[in-house]
N, CA, C and O atoms as CSV, one atom per row, in Angstrom:
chain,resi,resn,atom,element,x,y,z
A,1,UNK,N,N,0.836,-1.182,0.000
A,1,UNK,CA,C,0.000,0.000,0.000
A,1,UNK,C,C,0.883,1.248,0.000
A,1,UNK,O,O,1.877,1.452,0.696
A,2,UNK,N,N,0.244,2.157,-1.051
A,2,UNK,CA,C,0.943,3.325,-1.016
A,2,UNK,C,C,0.745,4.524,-0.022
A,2,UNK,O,O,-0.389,4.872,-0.351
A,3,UNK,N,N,1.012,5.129,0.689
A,3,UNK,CA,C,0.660,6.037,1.577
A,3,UNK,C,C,1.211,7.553,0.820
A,3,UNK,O,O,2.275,8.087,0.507
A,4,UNK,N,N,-0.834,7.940,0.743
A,4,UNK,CA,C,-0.817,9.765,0.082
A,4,UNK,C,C,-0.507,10.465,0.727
A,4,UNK,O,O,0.132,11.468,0.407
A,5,UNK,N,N,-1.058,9.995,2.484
A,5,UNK,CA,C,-1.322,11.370,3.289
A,5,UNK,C,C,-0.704,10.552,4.405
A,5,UNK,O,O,-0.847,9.333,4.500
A,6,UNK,N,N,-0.055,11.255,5.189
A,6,UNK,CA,C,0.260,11.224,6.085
A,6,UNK,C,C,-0.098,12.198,7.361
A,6,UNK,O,O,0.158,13.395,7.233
A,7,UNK,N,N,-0.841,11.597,8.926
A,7,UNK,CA,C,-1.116,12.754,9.588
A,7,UNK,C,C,0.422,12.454,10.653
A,7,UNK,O,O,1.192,11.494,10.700
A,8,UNK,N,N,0.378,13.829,11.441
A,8,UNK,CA,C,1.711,13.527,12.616
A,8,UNK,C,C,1.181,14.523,13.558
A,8,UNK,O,O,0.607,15.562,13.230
A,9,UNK,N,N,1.425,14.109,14.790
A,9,UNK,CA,C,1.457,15.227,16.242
A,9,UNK,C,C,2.158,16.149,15.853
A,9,UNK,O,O,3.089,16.016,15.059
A,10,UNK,N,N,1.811,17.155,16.343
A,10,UNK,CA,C,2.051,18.497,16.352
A,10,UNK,C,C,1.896,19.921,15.597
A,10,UNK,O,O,0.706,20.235,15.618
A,11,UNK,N,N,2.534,20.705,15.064
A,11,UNK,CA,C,1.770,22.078,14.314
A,11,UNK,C,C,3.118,21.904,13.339
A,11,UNK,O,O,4.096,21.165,13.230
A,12,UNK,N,N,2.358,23.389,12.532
A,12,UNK,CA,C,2.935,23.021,11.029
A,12,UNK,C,C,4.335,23.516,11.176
A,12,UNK,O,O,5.131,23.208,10.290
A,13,UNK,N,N,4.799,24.352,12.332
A,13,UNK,CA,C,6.776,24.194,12.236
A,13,UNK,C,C,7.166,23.869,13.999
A,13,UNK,O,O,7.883,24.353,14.875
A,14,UNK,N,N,5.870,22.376,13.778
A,14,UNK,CA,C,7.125,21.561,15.115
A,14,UNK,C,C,8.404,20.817,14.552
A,14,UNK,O,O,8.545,20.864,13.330
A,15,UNK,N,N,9.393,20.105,15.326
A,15,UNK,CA,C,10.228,19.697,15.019
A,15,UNK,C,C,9.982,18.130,14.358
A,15,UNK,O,O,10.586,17.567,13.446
A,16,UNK,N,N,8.641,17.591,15.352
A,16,UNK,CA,C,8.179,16.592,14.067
A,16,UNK,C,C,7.777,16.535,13.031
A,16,UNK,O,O,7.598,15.455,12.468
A,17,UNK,N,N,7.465,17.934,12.368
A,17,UNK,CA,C,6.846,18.048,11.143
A,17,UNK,C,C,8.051,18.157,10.079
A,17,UNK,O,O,8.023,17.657,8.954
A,18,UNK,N,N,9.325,19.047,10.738
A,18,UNK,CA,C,10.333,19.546,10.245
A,18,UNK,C,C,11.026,18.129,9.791
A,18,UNK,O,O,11.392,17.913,8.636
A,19,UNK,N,N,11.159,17.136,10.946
A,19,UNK,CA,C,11.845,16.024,10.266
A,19,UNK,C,C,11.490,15.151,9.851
A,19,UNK,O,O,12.280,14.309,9.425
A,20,UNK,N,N,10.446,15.015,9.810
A,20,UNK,CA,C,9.560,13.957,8.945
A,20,UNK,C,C,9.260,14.425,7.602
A,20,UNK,O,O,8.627,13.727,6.811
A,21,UNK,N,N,9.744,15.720,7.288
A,21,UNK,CA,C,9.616,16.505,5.484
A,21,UNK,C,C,10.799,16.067,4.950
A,21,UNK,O,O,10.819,15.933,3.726
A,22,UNK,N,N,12.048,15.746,5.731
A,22,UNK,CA,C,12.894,15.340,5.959
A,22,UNK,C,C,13.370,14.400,5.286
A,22,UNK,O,O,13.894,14.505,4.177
A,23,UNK,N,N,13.192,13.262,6.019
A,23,UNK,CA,C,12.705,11.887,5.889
A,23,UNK,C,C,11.704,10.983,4.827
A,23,UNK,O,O,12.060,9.977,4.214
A,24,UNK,N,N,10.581,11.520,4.792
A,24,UNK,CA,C,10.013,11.010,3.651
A,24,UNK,C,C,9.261,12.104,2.750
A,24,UNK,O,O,8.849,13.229,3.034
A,25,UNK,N,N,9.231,11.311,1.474
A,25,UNK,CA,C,9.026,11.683,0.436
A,25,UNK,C,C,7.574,11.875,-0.112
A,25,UNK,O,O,7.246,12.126,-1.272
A,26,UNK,N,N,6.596,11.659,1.240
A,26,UNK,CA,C,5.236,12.378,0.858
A,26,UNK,C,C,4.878,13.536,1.278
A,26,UNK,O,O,5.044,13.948,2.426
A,27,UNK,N,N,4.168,14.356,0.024
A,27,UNK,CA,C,4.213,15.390,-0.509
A,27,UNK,C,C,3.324,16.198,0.644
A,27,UNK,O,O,3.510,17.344,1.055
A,28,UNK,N,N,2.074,15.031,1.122
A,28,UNK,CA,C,0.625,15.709,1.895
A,28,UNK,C,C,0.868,15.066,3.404
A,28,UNK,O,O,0.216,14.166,3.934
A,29,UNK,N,N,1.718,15.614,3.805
A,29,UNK,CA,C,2.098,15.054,5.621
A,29,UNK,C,C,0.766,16.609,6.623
A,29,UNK,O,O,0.844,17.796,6.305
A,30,UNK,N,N,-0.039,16.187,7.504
A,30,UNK,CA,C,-0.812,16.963,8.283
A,30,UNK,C,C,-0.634,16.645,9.278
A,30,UNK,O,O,-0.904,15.542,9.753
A,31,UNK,N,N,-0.104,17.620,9.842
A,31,UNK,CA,C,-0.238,17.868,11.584
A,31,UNK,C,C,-1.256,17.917,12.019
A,31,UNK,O,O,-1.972,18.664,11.352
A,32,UNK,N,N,-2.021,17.241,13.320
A,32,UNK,CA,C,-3.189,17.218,13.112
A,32,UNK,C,C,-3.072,18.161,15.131
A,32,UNK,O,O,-4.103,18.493,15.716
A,33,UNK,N,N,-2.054,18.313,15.575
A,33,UNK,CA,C,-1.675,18.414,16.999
A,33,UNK,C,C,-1.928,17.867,17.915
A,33,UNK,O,O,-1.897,16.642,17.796
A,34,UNK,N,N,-2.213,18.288,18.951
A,34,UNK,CA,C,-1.507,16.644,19.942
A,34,UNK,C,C,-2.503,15.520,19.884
A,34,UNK,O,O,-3.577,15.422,19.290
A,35,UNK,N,N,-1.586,14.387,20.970
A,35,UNK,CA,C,-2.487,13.344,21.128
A,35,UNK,C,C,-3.454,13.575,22.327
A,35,UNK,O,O,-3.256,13.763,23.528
A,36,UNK,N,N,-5.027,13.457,21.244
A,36,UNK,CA,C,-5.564,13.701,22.214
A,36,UNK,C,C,-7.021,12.823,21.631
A,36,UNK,O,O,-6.731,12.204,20.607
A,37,UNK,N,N,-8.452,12.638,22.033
A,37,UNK,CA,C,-9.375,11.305,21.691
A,37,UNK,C,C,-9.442,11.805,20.310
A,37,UNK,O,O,-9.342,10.999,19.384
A,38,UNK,N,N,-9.677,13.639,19.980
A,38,UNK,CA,C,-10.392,13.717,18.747
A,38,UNK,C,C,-9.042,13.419,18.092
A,38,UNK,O,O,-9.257,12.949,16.975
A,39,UNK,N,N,-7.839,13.503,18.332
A,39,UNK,CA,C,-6.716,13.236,16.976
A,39,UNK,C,C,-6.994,11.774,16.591
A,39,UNK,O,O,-6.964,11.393,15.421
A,40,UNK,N,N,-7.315,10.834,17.822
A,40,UNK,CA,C,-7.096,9.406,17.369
A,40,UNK,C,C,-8.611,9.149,16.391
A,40,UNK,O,O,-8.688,8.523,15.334
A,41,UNK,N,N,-9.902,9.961,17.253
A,41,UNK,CA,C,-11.136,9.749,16.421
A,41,UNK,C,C,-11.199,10.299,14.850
A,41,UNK,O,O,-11.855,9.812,13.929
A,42,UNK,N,N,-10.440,11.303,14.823
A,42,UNK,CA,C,-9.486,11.476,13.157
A,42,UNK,C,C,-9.186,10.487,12.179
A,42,UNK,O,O,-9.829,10.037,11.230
A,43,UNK,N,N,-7.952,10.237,12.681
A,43,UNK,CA,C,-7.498,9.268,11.833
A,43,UNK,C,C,-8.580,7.948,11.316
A,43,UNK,O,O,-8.928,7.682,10.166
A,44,UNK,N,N,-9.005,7.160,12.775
A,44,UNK,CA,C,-9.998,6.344,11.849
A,44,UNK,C,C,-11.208,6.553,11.382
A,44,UNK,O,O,-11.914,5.645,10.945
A,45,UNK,N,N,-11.544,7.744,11.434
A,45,UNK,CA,C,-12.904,8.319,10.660
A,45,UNK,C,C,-12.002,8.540,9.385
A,45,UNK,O,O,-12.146,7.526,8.701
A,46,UNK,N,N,-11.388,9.159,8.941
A,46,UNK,CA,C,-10.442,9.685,7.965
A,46,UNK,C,C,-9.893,8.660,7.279
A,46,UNK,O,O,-9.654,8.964,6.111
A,47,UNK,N,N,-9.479,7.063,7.716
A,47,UNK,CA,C,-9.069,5.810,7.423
A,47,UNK,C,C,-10.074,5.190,6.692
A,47,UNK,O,O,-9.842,4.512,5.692
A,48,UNK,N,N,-11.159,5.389,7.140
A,48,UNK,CA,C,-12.210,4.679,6.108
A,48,UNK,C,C,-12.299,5.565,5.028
A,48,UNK,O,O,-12.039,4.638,4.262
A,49,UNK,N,N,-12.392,6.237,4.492
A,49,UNK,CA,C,-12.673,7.670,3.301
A,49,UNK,C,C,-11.250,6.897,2.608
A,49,UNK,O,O,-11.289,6.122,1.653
A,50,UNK,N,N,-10.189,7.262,3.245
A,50,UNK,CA,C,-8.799,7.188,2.480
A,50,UNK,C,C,-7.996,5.865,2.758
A,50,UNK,O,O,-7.007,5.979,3.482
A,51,UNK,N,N,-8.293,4.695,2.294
A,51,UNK,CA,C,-7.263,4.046,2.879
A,51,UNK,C,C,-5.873,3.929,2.749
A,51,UNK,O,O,-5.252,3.109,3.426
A,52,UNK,N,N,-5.166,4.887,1.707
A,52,UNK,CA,C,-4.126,5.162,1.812
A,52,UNK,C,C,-3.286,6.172,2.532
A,52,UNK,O,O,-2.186,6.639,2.236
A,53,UNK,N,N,-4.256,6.444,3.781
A,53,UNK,CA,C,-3.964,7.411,5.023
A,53,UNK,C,C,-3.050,6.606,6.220
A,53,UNK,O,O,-3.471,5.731,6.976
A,54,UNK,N,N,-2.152,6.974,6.180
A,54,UNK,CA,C,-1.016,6.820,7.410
A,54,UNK,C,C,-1.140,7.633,8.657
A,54,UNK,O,O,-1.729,8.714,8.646
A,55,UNK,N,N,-0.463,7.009,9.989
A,55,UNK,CA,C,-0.219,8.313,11.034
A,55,UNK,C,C,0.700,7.874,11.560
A,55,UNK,O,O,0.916,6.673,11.727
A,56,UNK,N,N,1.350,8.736,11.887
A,56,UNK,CA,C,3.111,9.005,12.461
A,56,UNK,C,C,2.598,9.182,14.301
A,56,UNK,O,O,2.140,10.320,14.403
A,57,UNK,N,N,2.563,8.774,15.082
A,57,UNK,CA,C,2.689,9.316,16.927
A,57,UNK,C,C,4.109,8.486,17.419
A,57,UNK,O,O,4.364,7.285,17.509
A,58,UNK,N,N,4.905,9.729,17.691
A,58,UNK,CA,C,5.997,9.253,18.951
A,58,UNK,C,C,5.419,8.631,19.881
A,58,UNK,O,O,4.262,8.214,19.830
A,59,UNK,N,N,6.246,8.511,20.886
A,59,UNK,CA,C,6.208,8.148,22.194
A,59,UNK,C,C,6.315,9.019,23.561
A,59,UNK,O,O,6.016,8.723,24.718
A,60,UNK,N,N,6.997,10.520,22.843
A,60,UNK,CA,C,6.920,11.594,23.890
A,60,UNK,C,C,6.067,12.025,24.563
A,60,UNK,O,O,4.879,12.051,24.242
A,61,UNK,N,N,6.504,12.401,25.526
A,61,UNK,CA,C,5.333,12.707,26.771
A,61,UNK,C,C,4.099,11.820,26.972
A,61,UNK,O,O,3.020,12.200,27.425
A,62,UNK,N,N,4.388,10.689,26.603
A,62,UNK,CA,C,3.125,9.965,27.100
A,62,UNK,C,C,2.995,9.467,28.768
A,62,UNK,O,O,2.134,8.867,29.413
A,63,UNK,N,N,3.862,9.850,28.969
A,63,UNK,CA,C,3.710,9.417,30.801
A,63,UNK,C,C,4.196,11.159,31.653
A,63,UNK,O,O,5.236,11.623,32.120
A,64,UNK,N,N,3.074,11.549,31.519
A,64,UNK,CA,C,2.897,13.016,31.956
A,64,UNK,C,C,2.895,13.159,33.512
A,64,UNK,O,O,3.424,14.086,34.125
A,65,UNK,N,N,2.321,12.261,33.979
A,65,UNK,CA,C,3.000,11.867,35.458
A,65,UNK,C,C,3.942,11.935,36.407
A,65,UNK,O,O,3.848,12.256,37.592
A,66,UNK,N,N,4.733,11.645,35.853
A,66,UNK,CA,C,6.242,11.510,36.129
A,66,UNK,C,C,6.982,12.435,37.181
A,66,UNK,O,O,6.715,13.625,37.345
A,67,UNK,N,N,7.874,11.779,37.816
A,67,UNK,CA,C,8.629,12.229,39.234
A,67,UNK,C,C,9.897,11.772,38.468
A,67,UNK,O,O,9.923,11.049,37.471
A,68,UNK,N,N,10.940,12.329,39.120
A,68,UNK,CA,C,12.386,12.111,38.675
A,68,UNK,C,C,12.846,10.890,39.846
A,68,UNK,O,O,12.970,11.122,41.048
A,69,UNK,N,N,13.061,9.555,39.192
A,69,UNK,CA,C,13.621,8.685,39.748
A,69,UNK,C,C,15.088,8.339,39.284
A,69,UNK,O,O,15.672,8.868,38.338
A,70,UNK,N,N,15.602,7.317,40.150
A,70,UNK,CA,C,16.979,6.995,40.044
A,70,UNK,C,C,16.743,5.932,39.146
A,70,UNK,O,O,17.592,5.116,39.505
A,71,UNK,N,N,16.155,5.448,38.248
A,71,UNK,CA,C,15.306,3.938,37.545
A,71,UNK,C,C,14.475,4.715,36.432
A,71,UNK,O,O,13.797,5.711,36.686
A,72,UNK,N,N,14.607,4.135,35.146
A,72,UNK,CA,C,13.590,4.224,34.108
A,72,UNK,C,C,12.156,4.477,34.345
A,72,UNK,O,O,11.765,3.412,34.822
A,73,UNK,N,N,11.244,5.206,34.288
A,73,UNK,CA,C,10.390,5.075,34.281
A,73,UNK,C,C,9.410,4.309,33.358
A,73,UNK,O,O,9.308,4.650,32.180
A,74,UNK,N,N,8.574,3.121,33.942
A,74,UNK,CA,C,7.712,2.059,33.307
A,74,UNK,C,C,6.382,3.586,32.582
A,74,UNK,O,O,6.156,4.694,33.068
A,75,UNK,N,N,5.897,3.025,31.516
A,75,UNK,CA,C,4.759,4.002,31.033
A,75,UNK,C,C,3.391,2.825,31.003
A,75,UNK,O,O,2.266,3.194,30.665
């Protein structure tokens, strides 16, 4: 499968947008900003219409919680 569109966390000059223009070679990459229910209710409303729709989410800041330990923090 070919992927047209691509969505990604964040706005149009975060640093994920910057290096993922970078990186690959599709033309229609959308920031859709953060992770949050309506970004994820996006994509698969948007997945059925297009199935050649992709989405890019890191792993940053997903454990917003967080205390500074001497040990990895589990997420």
């Amino acid at each position: 499968m070919s992927v047209t569109v691509l969505y990604c966390e964040g706005n149009a000059k975060s640093i994920d947008i910057r290096v993922i223009r970078q990186l690959l070679p599709i033309s229609d990459i959308r920031p859709l900003g953060g992770k949050t229910s309506s970004f994820f209710s996006s994509i698969i409303a948007d997945r059925r219409r297009n199935p050649n729709l992709a989405c890019l989410v890191d792993r940053d800041f997903d454990c917003r919680d967080w205390q500074k330990f001497d040990a990895p923090v589990q997420c």
